[in-house]
MIKOL-684603 format. One record per residue (C-alpha): x, y, z; residue in three letters; residue number from 0. Coordinates in pm, 1 decimal. Example, Ala and Ser with C-alpha at 12.3 -4.5 7.8 and 13.67 -1.06 7.14 Angstrom:
<atom east="1230.0" north="-450.0" up="780.0" type="ALA" seq="0"/>
<atom east="1367.0" north="-106.0" up="714.0" type="SER" seq="1"/>
END
This chain:
<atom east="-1583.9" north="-258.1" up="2350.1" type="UNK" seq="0"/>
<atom east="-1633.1" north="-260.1" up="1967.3" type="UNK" seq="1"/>
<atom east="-1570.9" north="-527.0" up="1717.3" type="UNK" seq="2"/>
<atom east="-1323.1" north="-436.1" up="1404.3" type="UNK" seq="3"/>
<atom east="-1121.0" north="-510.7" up="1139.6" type="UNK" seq="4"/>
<atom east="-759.5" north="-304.3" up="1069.4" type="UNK" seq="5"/>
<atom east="-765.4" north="-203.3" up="696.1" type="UNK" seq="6"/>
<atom east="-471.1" north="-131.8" up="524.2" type="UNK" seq="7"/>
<atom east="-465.9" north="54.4" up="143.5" type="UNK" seq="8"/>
<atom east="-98.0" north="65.2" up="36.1" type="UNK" seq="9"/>
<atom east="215.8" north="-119.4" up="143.5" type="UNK" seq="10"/>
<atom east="302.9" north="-50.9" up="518.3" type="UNK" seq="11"/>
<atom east="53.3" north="212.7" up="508.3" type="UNK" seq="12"/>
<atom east="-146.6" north="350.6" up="854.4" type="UNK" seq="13"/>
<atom east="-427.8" north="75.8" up="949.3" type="UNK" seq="14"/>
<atom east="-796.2" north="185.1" up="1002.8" type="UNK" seq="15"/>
<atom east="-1062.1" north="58.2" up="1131.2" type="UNK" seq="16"/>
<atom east="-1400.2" north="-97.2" up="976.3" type="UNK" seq="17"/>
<atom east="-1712.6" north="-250.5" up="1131.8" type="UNK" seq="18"/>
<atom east="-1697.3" north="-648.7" up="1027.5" type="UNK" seq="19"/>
<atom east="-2061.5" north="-665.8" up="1048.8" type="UNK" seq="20"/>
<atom east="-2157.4" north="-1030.5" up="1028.4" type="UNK" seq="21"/>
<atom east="-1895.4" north="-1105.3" up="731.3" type="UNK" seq="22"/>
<atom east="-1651.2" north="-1411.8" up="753.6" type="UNK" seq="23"/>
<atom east="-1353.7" north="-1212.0" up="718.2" type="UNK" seq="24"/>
<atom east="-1022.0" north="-1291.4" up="823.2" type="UNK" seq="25"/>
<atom east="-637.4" north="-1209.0" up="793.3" type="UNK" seq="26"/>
<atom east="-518.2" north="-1131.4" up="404.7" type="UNK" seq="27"/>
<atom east="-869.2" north="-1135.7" up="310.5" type="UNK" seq="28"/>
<atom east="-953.0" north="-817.7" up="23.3" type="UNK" seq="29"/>
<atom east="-1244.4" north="-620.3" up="112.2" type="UNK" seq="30"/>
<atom east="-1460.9" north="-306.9" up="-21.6" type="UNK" seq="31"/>
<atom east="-1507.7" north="-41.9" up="239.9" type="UNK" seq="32"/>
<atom east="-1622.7" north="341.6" up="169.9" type="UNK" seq="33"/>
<atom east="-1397.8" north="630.5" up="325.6" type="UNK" seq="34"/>
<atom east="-1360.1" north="974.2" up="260.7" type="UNK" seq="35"/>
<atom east="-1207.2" north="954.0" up="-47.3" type="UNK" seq="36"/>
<atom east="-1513.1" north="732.1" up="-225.2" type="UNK" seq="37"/>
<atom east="-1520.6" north="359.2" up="-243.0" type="UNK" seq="38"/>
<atom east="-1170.2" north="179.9" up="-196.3" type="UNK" seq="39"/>
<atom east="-1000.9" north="-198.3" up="-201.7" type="UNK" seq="40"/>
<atom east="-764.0" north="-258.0" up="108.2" type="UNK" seq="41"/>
<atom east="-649.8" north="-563.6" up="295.5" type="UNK" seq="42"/>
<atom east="-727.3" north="-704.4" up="598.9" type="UNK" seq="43"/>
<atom east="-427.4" north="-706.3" up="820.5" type="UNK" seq="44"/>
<atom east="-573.5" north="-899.0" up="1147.0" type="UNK" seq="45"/>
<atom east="-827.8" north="-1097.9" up="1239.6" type="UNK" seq="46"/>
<atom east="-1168.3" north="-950.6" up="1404.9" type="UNK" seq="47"/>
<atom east="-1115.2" north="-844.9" up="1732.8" type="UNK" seq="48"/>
<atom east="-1221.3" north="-616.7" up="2016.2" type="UNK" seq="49"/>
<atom east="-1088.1" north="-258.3" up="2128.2" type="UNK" seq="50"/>
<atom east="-1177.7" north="8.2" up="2344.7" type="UNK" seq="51"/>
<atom east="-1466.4" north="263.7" up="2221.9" type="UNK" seq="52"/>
<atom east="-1203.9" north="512.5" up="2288.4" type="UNK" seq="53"/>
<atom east="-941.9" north="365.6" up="1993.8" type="UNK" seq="54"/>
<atom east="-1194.3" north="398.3" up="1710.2" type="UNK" seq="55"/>
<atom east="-1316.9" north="694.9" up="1534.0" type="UNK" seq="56"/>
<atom east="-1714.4" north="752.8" up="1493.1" type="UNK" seq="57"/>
<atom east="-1880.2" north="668.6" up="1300.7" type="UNK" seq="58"/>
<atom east="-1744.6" north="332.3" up="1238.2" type="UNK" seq="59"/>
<atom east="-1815.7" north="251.3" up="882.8" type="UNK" seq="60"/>
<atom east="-1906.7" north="-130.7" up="764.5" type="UNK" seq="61"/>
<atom east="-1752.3" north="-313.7" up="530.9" type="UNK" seq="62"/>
<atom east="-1925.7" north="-319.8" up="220.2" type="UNK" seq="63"/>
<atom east="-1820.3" north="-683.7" up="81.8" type="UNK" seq="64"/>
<atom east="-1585.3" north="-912.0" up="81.8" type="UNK" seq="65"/>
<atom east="-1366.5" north="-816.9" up="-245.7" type="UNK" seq="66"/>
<atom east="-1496.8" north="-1057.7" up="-593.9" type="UNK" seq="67"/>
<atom east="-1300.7" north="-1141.0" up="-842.3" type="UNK" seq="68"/>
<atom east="-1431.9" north="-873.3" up="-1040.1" type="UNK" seq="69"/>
<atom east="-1313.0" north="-632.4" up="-777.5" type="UNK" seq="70"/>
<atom east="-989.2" north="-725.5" up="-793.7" type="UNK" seq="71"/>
<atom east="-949.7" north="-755.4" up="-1155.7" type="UNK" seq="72"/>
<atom east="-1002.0" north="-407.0" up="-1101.9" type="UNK" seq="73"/>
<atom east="-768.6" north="-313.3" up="-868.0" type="UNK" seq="74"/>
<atom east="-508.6" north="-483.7" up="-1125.7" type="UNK" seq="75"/>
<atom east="-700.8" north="-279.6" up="-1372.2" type="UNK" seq="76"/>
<atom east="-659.4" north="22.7" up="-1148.8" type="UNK" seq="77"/>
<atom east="-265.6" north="-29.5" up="-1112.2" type="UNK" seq="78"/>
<atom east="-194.1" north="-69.1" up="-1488.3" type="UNK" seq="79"/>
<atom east="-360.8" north="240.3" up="-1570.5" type="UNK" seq="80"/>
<atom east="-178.1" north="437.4" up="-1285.3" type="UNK" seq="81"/>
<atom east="152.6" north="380.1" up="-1485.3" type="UNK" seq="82"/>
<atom east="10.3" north="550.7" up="-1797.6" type="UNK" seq="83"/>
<atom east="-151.1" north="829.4" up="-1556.8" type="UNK" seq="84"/>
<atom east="230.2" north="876.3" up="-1381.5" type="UNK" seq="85"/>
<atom east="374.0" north="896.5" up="-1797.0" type="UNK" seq="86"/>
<atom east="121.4" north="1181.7" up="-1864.8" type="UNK" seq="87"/>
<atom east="165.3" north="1381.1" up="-1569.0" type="UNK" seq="88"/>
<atom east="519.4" north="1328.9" up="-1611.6" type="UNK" seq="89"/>
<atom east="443.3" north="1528.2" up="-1999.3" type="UNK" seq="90"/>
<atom east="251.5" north="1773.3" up="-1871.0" type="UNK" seq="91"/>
<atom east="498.2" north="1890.3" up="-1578.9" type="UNK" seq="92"/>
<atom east="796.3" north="1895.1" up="-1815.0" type="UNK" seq="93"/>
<atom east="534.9" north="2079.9" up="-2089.2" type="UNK" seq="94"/>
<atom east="390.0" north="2337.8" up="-1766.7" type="UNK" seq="95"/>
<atom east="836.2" north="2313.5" up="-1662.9" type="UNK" seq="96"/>
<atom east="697.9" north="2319.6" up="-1308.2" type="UNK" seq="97"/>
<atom east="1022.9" north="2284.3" up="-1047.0" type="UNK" seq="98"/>
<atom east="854.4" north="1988.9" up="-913.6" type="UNK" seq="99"/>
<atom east="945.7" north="1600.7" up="-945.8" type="UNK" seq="100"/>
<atom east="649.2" north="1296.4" up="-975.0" type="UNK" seq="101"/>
<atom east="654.2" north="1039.3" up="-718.7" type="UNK" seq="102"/>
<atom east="335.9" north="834.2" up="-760.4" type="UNK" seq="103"/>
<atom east="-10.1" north="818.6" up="-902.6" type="UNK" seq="104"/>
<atom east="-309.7" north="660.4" up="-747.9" type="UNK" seq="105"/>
<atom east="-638.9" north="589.0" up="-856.2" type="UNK" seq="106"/>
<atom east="-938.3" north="552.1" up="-629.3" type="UNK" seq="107"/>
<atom east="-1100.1" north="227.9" up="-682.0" type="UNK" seq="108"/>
<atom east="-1434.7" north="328.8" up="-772.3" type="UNK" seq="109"/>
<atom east="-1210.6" north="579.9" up="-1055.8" type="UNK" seq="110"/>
<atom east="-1352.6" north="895.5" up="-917.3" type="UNK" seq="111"/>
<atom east="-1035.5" north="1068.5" up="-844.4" type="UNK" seq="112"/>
<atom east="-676.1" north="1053.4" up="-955.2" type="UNK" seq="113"/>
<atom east="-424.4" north="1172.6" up="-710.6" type="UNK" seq="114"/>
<atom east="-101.7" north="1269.4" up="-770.4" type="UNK" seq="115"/>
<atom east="204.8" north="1280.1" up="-544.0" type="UNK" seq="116"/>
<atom east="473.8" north="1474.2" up="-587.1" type="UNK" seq="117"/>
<atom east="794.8" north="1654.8" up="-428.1" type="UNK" seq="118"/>
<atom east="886.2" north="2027.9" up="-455.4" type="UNK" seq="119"/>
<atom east="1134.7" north="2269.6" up="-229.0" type="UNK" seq="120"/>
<atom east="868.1" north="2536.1" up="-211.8" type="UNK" seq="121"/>
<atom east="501.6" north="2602.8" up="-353.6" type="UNK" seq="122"/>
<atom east="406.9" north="2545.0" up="-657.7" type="UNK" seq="123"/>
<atom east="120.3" north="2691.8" up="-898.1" type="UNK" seq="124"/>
<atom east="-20.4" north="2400.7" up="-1086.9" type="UNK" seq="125"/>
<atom east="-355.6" north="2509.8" up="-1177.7" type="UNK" seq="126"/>
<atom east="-299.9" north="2499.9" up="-1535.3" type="UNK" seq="127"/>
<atom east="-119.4" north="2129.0" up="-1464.1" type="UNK" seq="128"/>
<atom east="-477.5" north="2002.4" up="-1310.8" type="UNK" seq="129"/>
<atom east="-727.9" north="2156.4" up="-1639.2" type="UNK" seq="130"/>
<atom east="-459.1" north="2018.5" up="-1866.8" type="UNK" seq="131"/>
<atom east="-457.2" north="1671.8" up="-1655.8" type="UNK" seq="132"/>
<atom east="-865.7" north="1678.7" up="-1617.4" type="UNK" seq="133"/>
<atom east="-892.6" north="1706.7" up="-1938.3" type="UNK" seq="134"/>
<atom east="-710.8" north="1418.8" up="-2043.0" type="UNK" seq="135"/>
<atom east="-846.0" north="1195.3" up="-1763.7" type="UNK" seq="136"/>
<atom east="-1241.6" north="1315.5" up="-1747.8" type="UNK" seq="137"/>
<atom east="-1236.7" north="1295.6" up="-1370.1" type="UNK" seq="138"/>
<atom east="-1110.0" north="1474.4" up="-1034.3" type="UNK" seq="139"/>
<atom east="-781.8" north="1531.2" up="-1039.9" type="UNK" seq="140"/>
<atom east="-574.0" north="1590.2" up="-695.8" type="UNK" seq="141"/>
<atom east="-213.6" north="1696.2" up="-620.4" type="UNK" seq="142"/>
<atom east="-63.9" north="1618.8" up="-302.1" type="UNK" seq="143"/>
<atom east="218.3" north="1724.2" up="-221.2" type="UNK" seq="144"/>
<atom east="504.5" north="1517.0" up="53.8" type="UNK" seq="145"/>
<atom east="774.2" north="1518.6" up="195.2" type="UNK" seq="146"/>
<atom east="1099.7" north="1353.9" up="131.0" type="UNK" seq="147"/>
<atom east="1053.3" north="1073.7" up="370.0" type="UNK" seq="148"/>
<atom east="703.9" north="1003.3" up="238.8" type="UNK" seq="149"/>
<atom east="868.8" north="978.5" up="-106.1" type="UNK" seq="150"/>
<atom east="1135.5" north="715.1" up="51.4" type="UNK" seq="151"/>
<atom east="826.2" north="541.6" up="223.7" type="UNK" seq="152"/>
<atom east="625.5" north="489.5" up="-179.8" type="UNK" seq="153"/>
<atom east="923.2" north="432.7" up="-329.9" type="UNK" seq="154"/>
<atom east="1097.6" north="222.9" up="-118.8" type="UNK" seq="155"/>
<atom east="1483.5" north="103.4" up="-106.2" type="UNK" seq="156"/>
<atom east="1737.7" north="-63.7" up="65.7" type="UNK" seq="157"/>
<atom east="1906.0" north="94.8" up="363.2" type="UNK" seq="158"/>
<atom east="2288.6" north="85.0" up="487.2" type="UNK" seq="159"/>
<atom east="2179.9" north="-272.9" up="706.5" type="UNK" seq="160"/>
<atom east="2133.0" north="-410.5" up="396.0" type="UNK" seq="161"/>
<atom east="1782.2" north="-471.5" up="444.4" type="UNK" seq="162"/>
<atom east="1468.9" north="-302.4" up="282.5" type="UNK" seq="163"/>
<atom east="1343.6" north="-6.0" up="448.9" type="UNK" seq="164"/>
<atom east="1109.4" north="-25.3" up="754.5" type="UNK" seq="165"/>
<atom east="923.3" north="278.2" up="649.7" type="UNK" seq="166"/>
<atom east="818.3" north="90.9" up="300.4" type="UNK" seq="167"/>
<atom east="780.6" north="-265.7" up="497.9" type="UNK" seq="168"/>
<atom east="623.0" north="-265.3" up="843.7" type="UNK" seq="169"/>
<atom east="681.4" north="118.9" up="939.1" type="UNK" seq="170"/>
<atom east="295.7" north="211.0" up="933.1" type="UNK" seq="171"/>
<atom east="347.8" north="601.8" up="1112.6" type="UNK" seq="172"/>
<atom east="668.4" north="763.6" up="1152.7" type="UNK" seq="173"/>
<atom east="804.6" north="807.3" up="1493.9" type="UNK" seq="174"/>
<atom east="1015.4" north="1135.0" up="1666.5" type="UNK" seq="175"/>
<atom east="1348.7" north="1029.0" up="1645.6" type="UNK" seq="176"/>
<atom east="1623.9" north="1234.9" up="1793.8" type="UNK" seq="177"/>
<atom east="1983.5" north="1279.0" up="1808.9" type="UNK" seq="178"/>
<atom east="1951.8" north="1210.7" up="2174.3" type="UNK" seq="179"/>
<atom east="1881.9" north="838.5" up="2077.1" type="UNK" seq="180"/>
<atom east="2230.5" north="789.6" up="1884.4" type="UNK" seq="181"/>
<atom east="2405.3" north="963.2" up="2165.4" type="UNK" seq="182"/>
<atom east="2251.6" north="674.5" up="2374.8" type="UNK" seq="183"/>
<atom east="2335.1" north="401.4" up="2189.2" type="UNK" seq="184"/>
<atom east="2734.0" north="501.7" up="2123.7" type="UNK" seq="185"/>
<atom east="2687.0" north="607.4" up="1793.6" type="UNK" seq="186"/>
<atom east="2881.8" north="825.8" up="1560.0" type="UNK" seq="187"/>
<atom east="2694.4" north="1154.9" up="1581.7" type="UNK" seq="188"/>
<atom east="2808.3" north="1220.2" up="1189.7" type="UNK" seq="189"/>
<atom east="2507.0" north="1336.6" up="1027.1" type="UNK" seq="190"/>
<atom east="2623.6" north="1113.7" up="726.0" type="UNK" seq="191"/>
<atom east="2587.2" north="797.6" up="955.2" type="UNK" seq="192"/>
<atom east="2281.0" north="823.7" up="1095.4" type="UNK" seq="193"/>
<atom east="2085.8" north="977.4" up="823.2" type="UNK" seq="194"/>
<atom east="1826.1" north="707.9" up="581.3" type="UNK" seq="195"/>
<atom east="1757.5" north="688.4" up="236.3" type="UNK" seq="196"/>
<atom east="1551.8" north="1015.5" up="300.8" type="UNK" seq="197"/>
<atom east="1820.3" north="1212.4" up="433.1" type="UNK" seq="198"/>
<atom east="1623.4" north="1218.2" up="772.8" type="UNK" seq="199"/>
<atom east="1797.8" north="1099.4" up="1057.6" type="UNK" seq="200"/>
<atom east="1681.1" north="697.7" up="1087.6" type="UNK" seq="201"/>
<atom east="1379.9" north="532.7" up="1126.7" type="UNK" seq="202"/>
<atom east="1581.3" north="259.0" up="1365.2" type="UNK" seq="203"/>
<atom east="1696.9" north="467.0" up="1555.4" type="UNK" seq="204"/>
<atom east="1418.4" north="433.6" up="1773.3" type="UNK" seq="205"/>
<atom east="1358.0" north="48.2" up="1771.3" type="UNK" seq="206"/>
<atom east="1637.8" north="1.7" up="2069.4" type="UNK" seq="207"/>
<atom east="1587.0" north="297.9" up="2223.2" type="UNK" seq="208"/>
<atom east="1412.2" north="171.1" up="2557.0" type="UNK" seq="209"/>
<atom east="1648.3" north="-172.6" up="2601.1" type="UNK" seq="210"/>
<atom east="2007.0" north="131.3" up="2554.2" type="UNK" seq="211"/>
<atom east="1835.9" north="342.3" up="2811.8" type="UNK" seq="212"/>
<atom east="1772.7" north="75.8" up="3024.2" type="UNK" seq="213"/>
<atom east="2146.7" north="-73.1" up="2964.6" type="UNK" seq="214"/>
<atom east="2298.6" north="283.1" up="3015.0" type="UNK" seq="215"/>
<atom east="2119.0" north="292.2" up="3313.5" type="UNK" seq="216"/>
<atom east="2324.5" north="56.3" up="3478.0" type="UNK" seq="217"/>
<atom east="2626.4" north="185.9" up="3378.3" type="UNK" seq="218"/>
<atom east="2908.3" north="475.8" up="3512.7" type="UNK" seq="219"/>
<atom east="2961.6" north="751.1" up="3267.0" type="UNK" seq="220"/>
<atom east="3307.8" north="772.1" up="3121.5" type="UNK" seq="221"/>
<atom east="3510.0" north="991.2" up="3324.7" type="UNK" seq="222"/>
<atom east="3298.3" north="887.3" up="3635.7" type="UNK" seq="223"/>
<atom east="3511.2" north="717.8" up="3890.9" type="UNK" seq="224"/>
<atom east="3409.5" north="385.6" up="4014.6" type="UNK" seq="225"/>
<atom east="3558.2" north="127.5" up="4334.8" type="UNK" seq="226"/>
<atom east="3593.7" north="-239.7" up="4195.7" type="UNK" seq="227"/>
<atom east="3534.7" north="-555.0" up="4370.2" type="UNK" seq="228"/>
<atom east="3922.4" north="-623.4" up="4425.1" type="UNK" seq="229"/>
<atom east="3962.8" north="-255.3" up="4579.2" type="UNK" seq="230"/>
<atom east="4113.8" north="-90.0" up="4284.6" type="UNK" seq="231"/>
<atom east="3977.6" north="275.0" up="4200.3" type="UNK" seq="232"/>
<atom east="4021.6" north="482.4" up="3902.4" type="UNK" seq="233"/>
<atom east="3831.9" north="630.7" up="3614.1" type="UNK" seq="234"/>
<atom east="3642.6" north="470.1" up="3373.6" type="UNK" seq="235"/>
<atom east="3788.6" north="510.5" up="3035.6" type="UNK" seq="236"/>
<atom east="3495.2" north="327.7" up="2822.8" type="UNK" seq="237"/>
<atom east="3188.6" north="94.9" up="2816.6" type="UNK" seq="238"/>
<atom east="3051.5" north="-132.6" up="2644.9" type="UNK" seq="239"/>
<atom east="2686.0" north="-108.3" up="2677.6" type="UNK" seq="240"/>
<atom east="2593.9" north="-473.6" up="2526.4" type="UNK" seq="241"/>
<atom east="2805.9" north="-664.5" up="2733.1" type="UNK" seq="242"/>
<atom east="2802.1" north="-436.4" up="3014.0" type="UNK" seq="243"/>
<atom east="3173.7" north="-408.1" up="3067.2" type="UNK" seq="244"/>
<atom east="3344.0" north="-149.4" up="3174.9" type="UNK" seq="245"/>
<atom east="3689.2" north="-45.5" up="3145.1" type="UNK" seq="246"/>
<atom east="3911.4" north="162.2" up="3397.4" type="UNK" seq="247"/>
<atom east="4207.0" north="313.3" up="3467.9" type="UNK" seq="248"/>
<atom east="4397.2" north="205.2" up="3785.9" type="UNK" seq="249"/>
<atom east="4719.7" north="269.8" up="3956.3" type="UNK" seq="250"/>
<atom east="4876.7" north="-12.0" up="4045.4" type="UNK" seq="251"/>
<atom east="5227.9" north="-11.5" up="4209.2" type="UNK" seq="252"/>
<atom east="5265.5" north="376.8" up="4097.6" type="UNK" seq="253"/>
<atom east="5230.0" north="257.9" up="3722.2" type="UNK" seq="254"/>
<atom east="4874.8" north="302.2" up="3586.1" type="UNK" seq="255"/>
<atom east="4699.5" north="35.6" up="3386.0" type="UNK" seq="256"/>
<atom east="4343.2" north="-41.2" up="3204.5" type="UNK" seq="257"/>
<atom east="4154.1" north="-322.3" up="3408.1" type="UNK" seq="258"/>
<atom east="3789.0" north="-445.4" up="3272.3" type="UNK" seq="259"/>
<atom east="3511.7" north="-502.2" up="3459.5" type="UNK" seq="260"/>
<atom east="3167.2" north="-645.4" up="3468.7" type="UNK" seq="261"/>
<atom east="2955.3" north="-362.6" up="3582.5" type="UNK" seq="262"/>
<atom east="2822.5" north="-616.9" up="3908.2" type="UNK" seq="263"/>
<atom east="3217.3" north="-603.4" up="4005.1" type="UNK" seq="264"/>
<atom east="3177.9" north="-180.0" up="4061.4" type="UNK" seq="265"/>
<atom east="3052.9" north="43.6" up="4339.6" type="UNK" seq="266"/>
<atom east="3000.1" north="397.1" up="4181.8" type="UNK" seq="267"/>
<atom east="2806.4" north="692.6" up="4202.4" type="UNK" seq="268"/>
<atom east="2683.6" north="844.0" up="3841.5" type="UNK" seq="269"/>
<atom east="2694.2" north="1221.3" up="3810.2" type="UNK" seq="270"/>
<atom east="2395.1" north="1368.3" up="3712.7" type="UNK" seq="271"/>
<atom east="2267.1" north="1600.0" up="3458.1" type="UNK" seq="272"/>
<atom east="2631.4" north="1566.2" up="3302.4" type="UNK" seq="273"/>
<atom east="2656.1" north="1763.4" up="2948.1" type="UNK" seq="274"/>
<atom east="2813.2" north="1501.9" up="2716.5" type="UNK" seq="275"/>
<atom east="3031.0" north="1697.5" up="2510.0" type="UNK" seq="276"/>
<atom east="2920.4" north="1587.7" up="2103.1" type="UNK" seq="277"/>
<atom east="3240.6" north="1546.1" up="1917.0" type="UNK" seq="278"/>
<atom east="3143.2" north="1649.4" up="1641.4" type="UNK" seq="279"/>
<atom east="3232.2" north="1986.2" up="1385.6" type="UNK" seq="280"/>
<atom east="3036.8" north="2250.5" up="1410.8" type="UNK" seq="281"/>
<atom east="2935.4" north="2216.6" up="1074.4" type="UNK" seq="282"/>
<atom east="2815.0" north="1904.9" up="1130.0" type="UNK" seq="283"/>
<atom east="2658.5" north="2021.2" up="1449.6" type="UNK" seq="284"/>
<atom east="2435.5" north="2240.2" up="1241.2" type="UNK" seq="285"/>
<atom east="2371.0" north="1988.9" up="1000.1" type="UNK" seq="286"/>
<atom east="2261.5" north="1714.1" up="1274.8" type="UNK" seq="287"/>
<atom east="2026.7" north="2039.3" up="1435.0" type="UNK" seq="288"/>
<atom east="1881.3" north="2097.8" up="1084.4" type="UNK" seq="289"/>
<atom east="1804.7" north="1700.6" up="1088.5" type="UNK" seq="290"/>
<atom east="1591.5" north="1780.7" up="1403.0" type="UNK" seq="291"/>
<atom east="1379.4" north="2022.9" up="1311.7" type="UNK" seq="292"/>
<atom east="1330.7" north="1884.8" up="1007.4" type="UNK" seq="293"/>
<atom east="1193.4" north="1554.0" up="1187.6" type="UNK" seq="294"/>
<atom east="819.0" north="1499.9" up="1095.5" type="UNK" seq="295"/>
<atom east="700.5" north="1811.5" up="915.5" type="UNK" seq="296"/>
<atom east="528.4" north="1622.4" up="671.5" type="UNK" seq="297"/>
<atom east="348.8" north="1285.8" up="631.5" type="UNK" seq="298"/>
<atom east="159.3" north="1093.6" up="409.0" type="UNK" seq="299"/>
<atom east="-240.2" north="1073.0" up="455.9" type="UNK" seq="300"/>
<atom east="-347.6" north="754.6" up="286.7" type="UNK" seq="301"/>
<atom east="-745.8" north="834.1" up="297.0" type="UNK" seq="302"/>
END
């Protein structure tokens, strides 16, 4: 077992891992640490604690300090002149009329490096853009380019909930998502519906994944047909997978009629490896495909 802190740099961004060494650091606290990109200024997001040798990456680097006031009157330093930095670059794209549109710009804390990030639908020569920006700035000059849901994640927004996006809140990695994961949890399989901000299909899909599955697993299929508790039989015309009910057609007295059920009340066998026909165009069966492959292709390294 090892001793470390988890070190964020941005907003919701991926935690690493530092050495404490014998520093009184705890949750919120600012500290200097050294990574590959030079010296930096993150936040502690947890308090010391122990993990496996196996969950950290060697070396281990230390934690230089505990942040000063000076430091982070530089960090505020830092994010002022990243606003001018994004107006230039903004200039010199238009002035270079590179097919390619700004997200952010980020300076390392020591200043040794300003990076750039930016969205484009194919390569882009920007050699010229870097001299022109290096010249202006008198140090290192990198430009990364993202995808669209790392733009969503910097830029951040409100999503169809009503709520501000997970990727730009808590979200610290993205995670697969699939359309297999709205077909489980009832939802409209319109590509429109289940797409984000990003025009990926959605972060949440995945949060209630494992308690639908287990749900679903409890329940008949519609069109499977199922024996109640008062000896009725029929087909099961829907579910509802919260309240585990399920409805079901009966014949009673020749005339047939929709009966609900708590899922305890039925005796049925499910049919397995049953294809679950999508309705859905097949236009927007291609779209909803395209939303798959498309599904973490890029992502945003924040060291």
């Amino acid at each position: 077992m090892v001793k470390v802190i988890g070190v964020r740099f941005r907003t919701a961004g991926k935690i690493y891992f530092f050495d404490p060494l014998k520093f009184d650091i705890k949750k919120g606290d600012n500290v200097i640490v050294e990574t590959a990109r030079g010296i930096e200024f993150g936040t502690v997001v947890g308090d010391p604690k122990e993990v496996e040798n196996n969950k950290v990456i060697q070396p281990l680097k230390p934690v230089l300090r505990i942040a000063t006031e000076k430091d982070k009157e530089q960090e505020a330093s830092n994010k002022i002149k990243e606003r001018e930095a994004f107006k230039i670059c903004l200039e010199k794209i238009r002035k270079h009329k590179l097919e390619m549109k700004l997200i952010d710009a980020e300076y390392t804390f020591d200043n040794n490096k300003v990076l750039f990030y930016f969205t484009a639908d194919g390569r882009i020569d920007f050699r010229e853009l870097v001299k022109d920006l290096a010249a202006v700035f008198k140090t290192r000059i990198e430009l990364r380019q993202i995808g669209v849901r790392d733009e969503t994640k910097i830029l951040g927004g409100i999503g169809i909930c009503g709520r501000p996006l997970c990727c730009h809140t808590h979200l610290s990695e993205f995670i697969p998502v699939s359309i297999k994961m709205a077909k489980e949890q009832n939802l409209s399989l319109n590509p429109t519906k289940i797409s984000g901000v990003c025009g990926r299909l959605m972060c949440c899909l995945k949060h209630e994944e494992e308690t639908y599955e287990e749900l679903n697993r409890k329940l008949p299929e519609v069109g499977d047909f199922v024996t109640a508790d008062d000896g009725l039989k029929g087909e099961v015309q829907s579910v509802n997978v919260l309240r585990q009910l399920v409805k079901v057609i009966v014949e009673v007295n020749d005339e047939k009629e929709i009966h609900e059920y708590k899922v305890e009340q039925l005796r049925f066998k499910r049919k397995h490896n049953k294809n679950t026909k999508m309705d859905v165009s097949d236009a927007e069966l291609k779209e909803l495909e395209k939303l798959e492959k498309q599904e973490g292709k890029s992502k945003l390294n924040d060291n």
